[in-house]
C-alpha positions, -999 to +999 in steps of 0.1 A: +128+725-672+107+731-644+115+733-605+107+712-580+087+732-553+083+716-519+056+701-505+041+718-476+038+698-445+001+693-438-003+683-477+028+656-473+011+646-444-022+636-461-005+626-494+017+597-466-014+586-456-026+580-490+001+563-497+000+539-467-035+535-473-025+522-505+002+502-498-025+480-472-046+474-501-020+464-525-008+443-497-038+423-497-041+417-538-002+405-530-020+379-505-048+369-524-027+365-558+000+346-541-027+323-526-043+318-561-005+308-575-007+280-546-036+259-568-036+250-601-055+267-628-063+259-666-038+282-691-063+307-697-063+312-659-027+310-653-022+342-680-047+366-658-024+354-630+004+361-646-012+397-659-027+403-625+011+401-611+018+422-634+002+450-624+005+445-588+043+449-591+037+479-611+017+493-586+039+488-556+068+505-578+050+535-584+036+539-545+070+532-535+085+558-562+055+581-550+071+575-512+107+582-525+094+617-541+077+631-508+108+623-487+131+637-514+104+669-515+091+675-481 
């Protein structure tokens, strides 16, 4: 089992900025994908809609879990 070691300040700091710098650019694929839902698309379309979705909420969970683990550490 290993032990969690805190992070040091000025490395937090950066690795917060990181992940707001991320959470602006997911923020726009979350625009443009929910302005692509507002037209309507042939099914083969619709399915990379539906996969880019997909990975957009995966990626906002894991910047958000990412968020969660320099409070908790920091």
């Amino acid at each position: 089992m290993t032990e969690n070691v805190p992070i040091q300040p000025e490395q937090a700091k950066e690795i917060r900025r990181l992940a707001h710098d991320l959470s602006n650019a997911l923020e726009i694929i979350v625009q443009a994908n929910y302005l692509l839902n507002t037209i309507s698309h042939d099914e083969s379309a619709k399915q990379w809609i539906q996969l880019l979705d997909s990975g957009v909420l995966q990626a906002a969970n894991i910047n958000r879990s990412l968020r969660e683990y320099i409070v908790a550490n920091s």
